[in-house]
C-alpha positions in Angstrom: -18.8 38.8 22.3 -16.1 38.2 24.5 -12.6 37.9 23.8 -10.6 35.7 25.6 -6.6 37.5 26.8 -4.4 35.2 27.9 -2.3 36.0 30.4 0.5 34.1 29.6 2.2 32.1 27.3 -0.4 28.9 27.8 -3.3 31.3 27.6 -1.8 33.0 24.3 -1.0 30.2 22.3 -4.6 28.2 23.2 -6.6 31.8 22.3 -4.5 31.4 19.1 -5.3 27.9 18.0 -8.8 28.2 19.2 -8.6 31.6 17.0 -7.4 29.8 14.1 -9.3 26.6 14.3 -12.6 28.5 15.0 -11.6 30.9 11.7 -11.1 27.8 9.5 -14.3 25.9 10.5 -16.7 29.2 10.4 -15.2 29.9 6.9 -15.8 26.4 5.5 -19.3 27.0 6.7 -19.7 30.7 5.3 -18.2 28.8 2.0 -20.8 26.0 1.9 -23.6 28.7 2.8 -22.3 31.0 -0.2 -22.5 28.3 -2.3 -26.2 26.9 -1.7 -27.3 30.4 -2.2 -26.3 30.8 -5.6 -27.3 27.8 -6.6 -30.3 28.1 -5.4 -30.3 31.7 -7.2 -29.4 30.0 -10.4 -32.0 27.5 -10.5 -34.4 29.9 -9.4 -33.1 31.9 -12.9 -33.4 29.1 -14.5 -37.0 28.0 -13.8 -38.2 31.6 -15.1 -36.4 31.9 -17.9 -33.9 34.8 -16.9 -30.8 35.1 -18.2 -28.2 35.0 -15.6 -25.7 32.2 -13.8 -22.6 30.7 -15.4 
């Protein structure tokens, strides 16, 4: 991966927001992935009878 430096202030403060933006949107994603996995866990508990899930 390659990390962007800026070189000045310009450079800094875009590698920040596109830091920060990127951050926000990857870990709304991670959350929604999370999320369909344990559901889909559960179920799958469900279905066979296993105890387990919330």
């Amino acid at each position: 991966m390659v990390i962007r430096e800026g070189k000045n202030l310009k450079g800094r403060i875009l590698g920040l927001v596109l830091g920060l933006v990127g951050e926000r949107v990857l870990g709304k994603a991670f959350d929604g992935t999370i999320a369909a996995v344990e559901a889909r866990a559960d179920a799958t508990d469900r279905s066979q009878g296993l105890p387990g899930g919330s």
